[in-house]
PDBQT receptor file of N, H, CA, C and O in Angstrom, charges set to zero:
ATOM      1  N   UNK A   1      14.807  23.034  11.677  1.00  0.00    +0.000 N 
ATOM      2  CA  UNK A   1      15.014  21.671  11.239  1.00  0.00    +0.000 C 
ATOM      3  C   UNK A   1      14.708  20.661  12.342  1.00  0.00    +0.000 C 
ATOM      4  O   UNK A   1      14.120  19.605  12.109  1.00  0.00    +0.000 OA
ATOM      5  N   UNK A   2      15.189  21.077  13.717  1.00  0.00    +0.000 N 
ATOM      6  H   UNK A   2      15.667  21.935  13.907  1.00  0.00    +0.000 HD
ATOM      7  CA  UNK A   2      14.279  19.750  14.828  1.00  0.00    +0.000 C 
ATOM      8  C   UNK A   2      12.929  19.665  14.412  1.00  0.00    +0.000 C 
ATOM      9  O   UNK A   2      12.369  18.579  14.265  1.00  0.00    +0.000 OA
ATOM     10  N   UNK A   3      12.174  21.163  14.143  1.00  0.00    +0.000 N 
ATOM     11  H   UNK A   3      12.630  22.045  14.263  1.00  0.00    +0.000 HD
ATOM     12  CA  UNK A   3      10.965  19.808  14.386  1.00  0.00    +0.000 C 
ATOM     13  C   UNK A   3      10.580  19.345  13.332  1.00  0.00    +0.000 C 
ATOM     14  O   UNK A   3       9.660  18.532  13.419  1.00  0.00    +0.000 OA
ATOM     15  N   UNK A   4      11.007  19.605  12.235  1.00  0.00    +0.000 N 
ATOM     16  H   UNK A   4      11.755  20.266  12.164  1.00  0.00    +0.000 HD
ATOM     17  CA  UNK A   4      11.046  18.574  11.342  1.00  0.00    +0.000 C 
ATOM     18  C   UNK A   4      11.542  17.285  11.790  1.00  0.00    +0.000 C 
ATOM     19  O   UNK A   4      10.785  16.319  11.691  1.00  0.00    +0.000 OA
ATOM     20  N   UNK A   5      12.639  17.144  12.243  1.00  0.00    +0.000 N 
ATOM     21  H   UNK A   5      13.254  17.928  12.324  1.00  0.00    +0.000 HD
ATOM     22  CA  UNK A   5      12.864  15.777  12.747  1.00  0.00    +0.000 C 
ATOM     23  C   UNK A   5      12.189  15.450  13.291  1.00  0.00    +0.000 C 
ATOM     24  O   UNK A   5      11.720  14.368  12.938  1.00  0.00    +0.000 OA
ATOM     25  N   UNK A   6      11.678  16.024  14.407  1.00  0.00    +0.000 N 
ATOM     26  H   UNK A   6      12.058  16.903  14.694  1.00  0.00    +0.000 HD
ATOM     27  CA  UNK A   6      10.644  15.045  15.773  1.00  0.00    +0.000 C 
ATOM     28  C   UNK A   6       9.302  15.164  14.614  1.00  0.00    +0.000 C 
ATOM     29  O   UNK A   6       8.823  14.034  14.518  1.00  0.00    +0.000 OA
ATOM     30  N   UNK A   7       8.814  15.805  14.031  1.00  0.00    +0.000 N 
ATOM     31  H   UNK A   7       9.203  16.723  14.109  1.00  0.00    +0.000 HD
ATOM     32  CA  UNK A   7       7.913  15.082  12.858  1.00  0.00    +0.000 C 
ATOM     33  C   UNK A   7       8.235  14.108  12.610  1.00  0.00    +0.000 C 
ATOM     34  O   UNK A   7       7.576  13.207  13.127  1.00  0.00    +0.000 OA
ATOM     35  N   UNK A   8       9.359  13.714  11.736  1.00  0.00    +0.000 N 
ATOM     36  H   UNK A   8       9.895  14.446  11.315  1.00  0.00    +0.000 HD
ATOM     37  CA  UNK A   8       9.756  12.918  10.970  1.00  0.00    +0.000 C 
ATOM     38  C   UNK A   8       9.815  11.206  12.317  1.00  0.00    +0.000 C 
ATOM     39  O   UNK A   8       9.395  10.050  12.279  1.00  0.00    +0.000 OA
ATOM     40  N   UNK A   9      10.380  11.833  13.031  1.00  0.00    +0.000 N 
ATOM     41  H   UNK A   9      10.721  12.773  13.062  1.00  0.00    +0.000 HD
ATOM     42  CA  UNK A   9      10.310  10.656  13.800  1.00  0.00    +0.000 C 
ATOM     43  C   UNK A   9       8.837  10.275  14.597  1.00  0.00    +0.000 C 
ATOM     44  O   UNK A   9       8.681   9.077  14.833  1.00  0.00    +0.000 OA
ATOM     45  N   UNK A  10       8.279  10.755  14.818  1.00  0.00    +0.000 N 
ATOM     46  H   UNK A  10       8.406  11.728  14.626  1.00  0.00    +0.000 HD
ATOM     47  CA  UNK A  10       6.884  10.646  15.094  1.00  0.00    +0.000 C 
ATOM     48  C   UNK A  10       6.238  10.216  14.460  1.00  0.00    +0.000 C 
ATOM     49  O   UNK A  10       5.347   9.562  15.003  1.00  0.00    +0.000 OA
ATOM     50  N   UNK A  11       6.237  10.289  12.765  1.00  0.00    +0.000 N 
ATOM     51  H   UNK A  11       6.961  10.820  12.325  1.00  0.00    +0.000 HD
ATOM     52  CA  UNK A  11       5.537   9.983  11.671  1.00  0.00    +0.000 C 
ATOM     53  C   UNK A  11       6.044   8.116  11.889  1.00  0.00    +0.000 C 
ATOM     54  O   UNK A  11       5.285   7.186  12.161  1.00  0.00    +0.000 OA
ATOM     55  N   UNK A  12       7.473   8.063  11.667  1.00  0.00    +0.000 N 
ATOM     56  H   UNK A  12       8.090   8.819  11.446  1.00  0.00    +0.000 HD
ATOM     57  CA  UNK A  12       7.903   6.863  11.903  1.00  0.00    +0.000 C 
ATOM     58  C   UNK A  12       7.680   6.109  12.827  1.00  0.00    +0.000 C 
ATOM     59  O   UNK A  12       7.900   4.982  12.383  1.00  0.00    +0.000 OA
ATOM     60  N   UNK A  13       7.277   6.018  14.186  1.00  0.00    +0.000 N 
ATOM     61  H   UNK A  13       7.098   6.933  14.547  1.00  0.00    +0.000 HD
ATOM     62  CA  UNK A  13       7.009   5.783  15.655  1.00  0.00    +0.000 C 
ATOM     63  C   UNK A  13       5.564   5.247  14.963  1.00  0.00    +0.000 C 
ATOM     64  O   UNK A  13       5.463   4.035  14.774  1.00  0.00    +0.000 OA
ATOM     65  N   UNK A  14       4.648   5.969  14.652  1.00  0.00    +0.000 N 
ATOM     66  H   UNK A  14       4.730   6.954  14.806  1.00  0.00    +0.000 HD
ATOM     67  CA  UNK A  14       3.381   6.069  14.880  1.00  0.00    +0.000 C 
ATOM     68  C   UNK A  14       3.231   5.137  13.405  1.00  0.00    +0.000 C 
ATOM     69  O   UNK A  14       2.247   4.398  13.415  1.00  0.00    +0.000 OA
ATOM     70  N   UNK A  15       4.027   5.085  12.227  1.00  0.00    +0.000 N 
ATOM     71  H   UNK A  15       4.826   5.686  12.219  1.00  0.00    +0.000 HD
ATOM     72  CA  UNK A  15       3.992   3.572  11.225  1.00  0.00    +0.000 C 
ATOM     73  C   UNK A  15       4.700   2.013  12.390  1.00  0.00    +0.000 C 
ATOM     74  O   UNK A  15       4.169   0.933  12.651  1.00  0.00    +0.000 OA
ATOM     75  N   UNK A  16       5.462   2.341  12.631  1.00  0.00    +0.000 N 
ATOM     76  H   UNK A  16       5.893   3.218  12.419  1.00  0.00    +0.000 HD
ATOM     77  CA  UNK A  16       5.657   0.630  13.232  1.00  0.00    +0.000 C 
ATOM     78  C   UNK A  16       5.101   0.583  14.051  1.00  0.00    +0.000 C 
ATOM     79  O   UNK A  16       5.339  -0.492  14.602  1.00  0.00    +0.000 OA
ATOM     80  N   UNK A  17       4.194   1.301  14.732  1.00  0.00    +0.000 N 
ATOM     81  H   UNK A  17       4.001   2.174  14.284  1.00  0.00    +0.000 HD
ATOM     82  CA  UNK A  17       2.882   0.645  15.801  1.00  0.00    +0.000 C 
ATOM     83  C   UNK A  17       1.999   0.215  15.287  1.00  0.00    +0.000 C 
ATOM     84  O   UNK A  17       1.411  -0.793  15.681  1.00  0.00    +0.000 OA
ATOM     85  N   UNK A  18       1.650   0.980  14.132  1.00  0.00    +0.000 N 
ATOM     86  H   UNK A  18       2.128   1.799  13.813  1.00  0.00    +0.000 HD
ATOM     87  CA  UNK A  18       0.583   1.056  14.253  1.00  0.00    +0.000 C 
ATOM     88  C   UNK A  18       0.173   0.006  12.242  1.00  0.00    +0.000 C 
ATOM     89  O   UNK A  18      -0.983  -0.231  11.892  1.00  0.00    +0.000 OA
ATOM     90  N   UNK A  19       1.339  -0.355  11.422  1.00  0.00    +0.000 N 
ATOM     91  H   UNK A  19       2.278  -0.162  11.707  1.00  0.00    +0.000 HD
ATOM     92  CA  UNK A  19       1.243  -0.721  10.197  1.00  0.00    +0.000 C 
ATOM     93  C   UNK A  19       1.930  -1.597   9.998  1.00  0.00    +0.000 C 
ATOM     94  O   UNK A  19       2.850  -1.647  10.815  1.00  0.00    +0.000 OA
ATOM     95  N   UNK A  20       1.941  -2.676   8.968  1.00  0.00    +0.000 N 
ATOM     96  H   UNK A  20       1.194  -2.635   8.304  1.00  0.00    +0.000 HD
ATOM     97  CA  UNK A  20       2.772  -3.494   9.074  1.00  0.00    +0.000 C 
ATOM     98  C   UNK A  20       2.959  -3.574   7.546  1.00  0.00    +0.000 C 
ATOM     99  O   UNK A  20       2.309  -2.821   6.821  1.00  0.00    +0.000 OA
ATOM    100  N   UNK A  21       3.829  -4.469   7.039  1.00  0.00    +0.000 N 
ATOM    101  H   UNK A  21       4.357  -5.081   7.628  1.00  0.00    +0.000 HD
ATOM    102  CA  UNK A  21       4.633  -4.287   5.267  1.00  0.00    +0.000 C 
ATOM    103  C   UNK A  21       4.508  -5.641   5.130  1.00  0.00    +0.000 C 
ATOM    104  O   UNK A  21       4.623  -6.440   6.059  1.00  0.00    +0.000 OA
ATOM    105  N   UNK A  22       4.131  -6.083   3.292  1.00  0.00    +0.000 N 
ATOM    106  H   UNK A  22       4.037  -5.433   2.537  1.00  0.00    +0.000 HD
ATOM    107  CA  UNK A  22       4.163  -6.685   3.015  1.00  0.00    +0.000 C 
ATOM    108  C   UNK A  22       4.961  -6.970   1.904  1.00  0.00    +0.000 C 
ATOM    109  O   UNK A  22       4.450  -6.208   1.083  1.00  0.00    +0.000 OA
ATOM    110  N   UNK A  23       5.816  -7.514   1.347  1.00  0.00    +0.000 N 
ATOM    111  H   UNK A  23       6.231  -8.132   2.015  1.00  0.00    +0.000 HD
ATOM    112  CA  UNK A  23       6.531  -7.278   0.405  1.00  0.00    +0.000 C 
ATOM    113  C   UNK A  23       5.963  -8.277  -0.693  1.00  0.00    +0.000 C 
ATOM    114  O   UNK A  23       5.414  -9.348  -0.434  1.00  0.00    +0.000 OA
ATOM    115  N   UNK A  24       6.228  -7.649  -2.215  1.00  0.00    +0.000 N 
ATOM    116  H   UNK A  24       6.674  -6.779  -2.426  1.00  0.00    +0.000 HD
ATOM    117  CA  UNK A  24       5.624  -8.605  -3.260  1.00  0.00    +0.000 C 
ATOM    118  C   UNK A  24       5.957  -8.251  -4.053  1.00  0.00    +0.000 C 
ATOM    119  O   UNK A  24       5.982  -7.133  -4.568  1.00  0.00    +0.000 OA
ATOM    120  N   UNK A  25       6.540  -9.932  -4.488  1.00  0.00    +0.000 N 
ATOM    121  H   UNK A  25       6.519 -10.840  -4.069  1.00  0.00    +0.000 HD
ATOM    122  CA  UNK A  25       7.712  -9.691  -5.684  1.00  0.00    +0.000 C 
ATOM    123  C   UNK A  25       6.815 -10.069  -6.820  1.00  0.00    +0.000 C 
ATOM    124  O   UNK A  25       6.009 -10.983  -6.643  1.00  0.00    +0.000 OA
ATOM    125  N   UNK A  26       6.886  -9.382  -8.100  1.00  0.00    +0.000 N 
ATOM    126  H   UNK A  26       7.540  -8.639  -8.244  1.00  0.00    +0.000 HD
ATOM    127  CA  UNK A  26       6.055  -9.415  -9.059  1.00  0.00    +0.000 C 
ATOM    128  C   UNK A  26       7.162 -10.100 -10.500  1.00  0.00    +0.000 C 
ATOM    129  O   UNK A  26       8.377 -10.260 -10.387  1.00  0.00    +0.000 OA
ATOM    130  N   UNK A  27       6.434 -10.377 -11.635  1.00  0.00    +0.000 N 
ATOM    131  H   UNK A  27       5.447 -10.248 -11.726  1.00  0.00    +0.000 HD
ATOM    132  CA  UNK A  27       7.412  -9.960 -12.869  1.00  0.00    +0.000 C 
ATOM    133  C   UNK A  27       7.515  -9.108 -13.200  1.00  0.00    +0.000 C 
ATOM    134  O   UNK A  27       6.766  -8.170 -12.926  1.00  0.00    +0.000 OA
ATOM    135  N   UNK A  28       8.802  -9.043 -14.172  1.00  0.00    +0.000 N 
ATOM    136  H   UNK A  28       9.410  -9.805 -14.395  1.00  0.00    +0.000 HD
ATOM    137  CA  UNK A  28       9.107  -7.630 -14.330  1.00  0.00    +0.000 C 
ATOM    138  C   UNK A  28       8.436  -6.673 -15.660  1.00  0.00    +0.000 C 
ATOM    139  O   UNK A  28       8.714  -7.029 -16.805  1.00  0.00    +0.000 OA
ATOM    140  N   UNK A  29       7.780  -5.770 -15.497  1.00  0.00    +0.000 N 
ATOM    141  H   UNK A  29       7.555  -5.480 -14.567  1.00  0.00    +0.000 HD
ATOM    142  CA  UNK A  29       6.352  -5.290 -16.217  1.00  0.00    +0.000 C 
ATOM    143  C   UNK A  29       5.099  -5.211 -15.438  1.00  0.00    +0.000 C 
ATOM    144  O   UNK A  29       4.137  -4.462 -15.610  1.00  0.00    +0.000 OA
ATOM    145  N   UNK A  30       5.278  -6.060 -14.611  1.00  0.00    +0.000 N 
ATOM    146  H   UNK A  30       6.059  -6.668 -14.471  1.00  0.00    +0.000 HD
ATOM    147  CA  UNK A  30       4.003  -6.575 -14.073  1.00  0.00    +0.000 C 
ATOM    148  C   UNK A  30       3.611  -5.357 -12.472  1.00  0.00    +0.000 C 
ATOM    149  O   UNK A  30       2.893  -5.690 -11.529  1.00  0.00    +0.000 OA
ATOM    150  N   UNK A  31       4.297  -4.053 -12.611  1.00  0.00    +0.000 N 
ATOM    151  H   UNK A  31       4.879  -3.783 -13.377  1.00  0.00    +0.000 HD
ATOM    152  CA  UNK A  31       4.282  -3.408 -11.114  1.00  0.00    +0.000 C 
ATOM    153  C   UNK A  31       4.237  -2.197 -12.341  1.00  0.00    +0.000 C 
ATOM    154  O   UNK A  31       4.352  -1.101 -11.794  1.00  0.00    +0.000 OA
ATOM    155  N   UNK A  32       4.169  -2.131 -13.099  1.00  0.00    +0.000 N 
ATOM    156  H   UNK A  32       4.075  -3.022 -13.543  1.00  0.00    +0.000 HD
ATOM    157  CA  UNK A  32       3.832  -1.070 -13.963  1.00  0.00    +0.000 C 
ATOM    158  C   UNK A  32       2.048  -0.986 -14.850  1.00  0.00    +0.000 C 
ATOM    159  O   UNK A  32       1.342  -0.015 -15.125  1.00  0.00    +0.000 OA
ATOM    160  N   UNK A  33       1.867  -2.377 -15.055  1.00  0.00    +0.000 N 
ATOM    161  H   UNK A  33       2.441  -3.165 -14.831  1.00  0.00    +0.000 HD
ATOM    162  CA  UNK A  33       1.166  -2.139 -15.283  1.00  0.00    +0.000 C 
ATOM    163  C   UNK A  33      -0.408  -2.363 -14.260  1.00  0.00    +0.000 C 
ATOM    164  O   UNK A  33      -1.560  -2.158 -14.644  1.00  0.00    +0.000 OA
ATOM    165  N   UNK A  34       0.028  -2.813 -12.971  1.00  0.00    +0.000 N 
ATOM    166  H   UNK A  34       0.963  -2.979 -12.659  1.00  0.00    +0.000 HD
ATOM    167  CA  UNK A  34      -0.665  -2.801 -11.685  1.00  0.00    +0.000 C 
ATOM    168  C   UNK A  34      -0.937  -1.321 -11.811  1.00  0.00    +0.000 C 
ATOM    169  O   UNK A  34      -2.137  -1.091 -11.965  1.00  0.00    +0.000 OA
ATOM    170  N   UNK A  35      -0.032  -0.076 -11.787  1.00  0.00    +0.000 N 
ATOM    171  H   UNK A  35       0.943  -0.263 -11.662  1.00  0.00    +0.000 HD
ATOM    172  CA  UNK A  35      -0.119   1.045 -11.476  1.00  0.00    +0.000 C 
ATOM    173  C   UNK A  35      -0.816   2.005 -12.787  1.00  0.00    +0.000 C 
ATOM    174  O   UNK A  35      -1.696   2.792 -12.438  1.00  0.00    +0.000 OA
ATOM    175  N   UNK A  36      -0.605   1.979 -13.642  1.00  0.00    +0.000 N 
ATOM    176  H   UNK A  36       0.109   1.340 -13.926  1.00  0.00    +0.000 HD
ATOM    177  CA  UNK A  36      -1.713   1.865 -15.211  1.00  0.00    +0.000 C 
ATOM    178  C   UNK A  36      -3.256   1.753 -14.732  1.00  0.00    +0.000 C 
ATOM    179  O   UNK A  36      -4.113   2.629 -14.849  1.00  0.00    +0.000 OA
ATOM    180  N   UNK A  37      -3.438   0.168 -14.032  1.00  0.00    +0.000 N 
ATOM    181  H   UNK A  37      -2.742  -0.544 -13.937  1.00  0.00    +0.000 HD
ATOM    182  CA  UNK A  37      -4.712   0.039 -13.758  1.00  0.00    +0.000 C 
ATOM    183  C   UNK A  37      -5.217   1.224 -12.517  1.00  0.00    +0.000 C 
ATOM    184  O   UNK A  37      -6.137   2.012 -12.736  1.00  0.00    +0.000 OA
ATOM    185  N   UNK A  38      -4.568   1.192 -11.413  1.00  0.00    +0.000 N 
ATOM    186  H   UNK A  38      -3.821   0.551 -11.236  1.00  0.00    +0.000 HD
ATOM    187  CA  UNK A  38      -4.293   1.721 -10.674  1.00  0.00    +0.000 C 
ATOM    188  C   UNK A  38      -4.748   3.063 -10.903  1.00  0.00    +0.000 C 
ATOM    189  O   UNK A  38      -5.736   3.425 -10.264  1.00  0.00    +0.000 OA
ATOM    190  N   UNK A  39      -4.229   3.830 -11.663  1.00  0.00    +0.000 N 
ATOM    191  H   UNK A  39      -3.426   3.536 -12.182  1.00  0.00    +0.000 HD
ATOM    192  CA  UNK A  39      -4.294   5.422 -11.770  1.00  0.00    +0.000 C 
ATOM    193  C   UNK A  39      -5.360   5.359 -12.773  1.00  0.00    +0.000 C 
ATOM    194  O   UNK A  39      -5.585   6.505 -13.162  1.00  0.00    +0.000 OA
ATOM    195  N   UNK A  40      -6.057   4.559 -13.313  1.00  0.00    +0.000 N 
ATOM    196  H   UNK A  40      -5.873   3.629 -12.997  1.00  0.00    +0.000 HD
ATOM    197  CA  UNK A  40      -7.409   4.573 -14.424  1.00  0.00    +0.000 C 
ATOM    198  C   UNK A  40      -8.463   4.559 -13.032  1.00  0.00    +0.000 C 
ATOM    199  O   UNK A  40      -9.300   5.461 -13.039  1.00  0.00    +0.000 OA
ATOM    200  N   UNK A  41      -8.485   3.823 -12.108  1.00  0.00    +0.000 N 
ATOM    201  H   UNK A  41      -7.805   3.090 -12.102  1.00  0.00    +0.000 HD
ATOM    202  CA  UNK A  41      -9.348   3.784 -11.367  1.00  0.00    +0.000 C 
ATOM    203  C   UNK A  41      -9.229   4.881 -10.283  1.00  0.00    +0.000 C 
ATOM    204  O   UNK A  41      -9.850   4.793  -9.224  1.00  0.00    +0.000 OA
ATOM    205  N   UNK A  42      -8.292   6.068 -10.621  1.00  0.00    +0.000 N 
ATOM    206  H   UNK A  42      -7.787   6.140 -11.481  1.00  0.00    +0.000 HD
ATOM    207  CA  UNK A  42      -7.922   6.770  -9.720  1.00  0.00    +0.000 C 
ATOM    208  C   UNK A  42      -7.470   6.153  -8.079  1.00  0.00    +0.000 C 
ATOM    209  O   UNK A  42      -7.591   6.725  -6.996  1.00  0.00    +0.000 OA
ATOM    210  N   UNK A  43      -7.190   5.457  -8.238  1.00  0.00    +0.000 N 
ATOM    211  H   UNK A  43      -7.091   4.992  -9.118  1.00  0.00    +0.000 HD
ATOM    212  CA  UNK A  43      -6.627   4.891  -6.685  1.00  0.00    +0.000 C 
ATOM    213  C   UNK A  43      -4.893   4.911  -6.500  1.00  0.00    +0.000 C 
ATOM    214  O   UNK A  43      -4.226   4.997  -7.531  1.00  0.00    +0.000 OA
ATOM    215  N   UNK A  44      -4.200   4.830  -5.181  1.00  0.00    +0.000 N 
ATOM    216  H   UNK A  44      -4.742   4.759  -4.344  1.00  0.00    +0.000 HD
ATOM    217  CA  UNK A  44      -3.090   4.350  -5.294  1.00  0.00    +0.000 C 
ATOM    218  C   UNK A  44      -2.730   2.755  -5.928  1.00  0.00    +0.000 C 
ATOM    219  O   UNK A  44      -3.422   1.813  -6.314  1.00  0.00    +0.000 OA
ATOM    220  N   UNK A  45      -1.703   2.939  -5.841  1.00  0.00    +0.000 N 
ATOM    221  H   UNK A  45      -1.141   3.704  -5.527  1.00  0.00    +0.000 HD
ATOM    222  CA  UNK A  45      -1.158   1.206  -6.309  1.00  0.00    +0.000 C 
ATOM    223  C   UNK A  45      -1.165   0.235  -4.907  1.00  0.00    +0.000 C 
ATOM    224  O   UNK A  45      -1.446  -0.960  -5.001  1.00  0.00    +0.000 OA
ATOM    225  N   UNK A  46      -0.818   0.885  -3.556  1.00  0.00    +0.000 N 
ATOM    226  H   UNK A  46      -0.590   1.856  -3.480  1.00  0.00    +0.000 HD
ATOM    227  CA  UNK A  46      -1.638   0.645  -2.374  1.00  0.00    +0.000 C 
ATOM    228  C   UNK A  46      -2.679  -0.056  -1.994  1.00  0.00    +0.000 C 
ATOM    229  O   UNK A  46      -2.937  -1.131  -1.451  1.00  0.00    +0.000 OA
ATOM    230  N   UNK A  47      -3.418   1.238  -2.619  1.00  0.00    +0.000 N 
ATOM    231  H   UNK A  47      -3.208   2.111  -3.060  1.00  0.00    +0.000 HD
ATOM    232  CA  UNK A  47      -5.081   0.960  -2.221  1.00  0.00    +0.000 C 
ATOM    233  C   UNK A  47      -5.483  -0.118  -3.229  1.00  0.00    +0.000 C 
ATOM    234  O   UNK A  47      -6.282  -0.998  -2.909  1.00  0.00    +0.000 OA
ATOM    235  N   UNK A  48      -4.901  -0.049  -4.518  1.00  0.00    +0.000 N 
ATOM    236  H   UNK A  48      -4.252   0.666  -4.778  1.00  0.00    +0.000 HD
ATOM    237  CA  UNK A  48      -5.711  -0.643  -5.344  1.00  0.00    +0.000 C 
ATOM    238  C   UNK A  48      -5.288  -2.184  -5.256  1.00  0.00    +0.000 C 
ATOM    239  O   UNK A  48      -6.150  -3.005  -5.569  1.00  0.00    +0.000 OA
ATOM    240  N   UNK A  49      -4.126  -2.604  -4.886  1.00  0.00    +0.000 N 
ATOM    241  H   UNK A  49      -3.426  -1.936  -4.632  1.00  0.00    +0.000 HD
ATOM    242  CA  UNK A  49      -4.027  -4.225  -4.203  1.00  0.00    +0.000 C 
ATOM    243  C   UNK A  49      -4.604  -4.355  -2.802  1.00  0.00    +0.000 C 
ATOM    244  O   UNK A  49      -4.972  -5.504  -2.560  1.00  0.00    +0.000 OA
ATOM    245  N   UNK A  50      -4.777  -3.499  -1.834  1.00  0.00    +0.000 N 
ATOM    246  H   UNK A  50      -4.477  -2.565  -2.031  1.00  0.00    +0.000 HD
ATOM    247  CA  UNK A  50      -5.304  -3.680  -0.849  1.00  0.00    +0.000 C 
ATOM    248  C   UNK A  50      -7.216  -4.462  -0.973  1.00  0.00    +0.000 C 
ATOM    249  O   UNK A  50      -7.763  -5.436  -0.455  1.00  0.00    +0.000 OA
ATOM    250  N   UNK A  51      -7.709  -3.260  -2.040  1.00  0.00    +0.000 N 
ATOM    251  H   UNK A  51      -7.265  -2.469  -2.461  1.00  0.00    +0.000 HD
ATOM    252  CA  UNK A  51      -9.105  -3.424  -2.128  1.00  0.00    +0.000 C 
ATOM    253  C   UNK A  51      -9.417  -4.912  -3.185  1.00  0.00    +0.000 C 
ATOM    254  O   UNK A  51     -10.510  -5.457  -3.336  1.00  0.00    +0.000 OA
ATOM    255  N   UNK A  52      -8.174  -5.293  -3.775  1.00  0.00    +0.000 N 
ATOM    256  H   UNK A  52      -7.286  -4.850  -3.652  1.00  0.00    +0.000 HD
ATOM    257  CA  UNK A  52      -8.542  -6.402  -4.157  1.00  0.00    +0.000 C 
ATOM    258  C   UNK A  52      -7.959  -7.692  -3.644  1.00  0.00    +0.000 C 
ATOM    259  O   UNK A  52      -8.054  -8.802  -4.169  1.00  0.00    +0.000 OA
ATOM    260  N   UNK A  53      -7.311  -7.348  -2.477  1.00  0.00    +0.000 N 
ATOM    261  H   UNK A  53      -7.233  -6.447  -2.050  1.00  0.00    +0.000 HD
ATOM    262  CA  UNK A  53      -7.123  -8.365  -1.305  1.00  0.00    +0.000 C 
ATOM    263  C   UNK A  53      -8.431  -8.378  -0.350  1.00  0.00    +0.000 C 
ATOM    264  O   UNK A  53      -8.539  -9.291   0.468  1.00  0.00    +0.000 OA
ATOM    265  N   UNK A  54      -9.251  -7.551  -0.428  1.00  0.00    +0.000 N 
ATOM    266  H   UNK A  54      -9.164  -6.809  -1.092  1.00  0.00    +0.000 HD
ATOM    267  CA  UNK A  54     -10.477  -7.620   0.347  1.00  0.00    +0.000 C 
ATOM    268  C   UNK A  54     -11.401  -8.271  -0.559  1.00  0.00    +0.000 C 
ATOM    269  O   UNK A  54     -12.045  -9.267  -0.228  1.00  0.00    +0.000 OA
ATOM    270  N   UNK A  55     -11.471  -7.761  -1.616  1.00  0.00    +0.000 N 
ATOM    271  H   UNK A  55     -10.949  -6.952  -1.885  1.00  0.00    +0.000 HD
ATOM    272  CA  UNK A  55     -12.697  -8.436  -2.573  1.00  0.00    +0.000 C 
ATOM    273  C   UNK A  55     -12.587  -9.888  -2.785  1.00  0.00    +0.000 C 
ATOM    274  O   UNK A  55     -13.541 -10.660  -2.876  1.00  0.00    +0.000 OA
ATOM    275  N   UNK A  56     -10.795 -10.325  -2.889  1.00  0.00    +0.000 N 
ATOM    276  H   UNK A  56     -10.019  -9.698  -2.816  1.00  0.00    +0.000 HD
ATOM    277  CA  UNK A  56     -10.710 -11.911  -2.732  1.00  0.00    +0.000 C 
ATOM    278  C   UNK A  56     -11.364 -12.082  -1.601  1.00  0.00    +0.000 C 
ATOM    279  O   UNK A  56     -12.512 -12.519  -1.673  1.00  0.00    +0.000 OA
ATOM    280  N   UNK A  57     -10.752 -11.760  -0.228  1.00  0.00    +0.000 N 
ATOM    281  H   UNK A  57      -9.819 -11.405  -0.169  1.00  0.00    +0.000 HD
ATOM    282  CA  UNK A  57     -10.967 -12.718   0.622  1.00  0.00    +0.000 C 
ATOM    283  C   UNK A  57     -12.470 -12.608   1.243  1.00  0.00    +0.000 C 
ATOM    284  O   UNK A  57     -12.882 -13.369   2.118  1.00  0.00    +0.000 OA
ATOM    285  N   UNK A  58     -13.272 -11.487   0.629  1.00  0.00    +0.000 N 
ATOM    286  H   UNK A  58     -12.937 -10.868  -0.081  1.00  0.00    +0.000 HD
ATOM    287  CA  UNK A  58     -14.582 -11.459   0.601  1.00  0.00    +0.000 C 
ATOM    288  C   UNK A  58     -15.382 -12.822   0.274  1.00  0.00    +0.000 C 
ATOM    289  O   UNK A  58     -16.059 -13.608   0.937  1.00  0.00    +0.000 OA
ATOM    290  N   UNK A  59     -15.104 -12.752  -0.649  1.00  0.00    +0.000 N 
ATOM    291  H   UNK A  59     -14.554 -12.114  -1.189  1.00  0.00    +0.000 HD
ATOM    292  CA  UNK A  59     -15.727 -14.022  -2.174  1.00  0.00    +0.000 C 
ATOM    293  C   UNK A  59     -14.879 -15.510  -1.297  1.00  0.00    +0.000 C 
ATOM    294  O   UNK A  59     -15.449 -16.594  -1.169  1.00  0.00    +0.000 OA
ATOM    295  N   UNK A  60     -13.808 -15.294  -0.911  1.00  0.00    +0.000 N 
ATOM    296  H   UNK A  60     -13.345 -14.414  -1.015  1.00  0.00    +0.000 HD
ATOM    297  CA  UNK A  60     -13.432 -17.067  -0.345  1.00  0.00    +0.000 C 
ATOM    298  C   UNK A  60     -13.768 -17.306   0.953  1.00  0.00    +0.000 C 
ATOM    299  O   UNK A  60     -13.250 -18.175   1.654  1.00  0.00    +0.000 OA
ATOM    300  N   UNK A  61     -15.207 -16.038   1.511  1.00  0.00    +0.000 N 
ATOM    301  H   UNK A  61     -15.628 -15.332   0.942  1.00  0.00    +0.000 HD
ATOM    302  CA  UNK A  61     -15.877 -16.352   2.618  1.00  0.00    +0.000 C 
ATOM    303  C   UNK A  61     -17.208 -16.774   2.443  1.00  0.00    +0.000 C 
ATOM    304  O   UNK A  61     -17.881 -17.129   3.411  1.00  0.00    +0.000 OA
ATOM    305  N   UNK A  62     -17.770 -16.765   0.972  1.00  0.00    +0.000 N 
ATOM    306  H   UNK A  62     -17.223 -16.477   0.186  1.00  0.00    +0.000 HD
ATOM    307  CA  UNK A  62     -19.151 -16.423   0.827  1.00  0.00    +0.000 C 
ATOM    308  C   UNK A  62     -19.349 -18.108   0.786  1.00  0.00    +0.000 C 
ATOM    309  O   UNK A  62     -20.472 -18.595   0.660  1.00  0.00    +0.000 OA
TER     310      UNK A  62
């Protein structure tokens, strides 16, 4: 079970260096069906607001 822990804490060490959180409050329905779209496009619910935080801020550079 330690090294599971020193995993576990390593895993953790190596997120707050290295990632940061954004929190986002949605309506309620509205984080279900993000994840609907989400798993049609095979992506996480993650990835799949991430890549369309890029595609905005793509397009409000052009």
């Amino acid at each position: 079970m330690i090294l599971l822990a020193g995993k576990t804490d390593y895993k953790n060490k190596w997120q707050s260096e290295n990632r940061e959180r954004i929190n986002l409050v949605v309506p309620k329905g509205y984080k279900e069906t993000v994840r609907q779209h989400a798993d049609m496009t095979g992506e996480s619910v993650n990835g799949y607001i991430k890549k369309a935080i890029d595609e905005r801020m793509e397009r409000d550079t052009e």
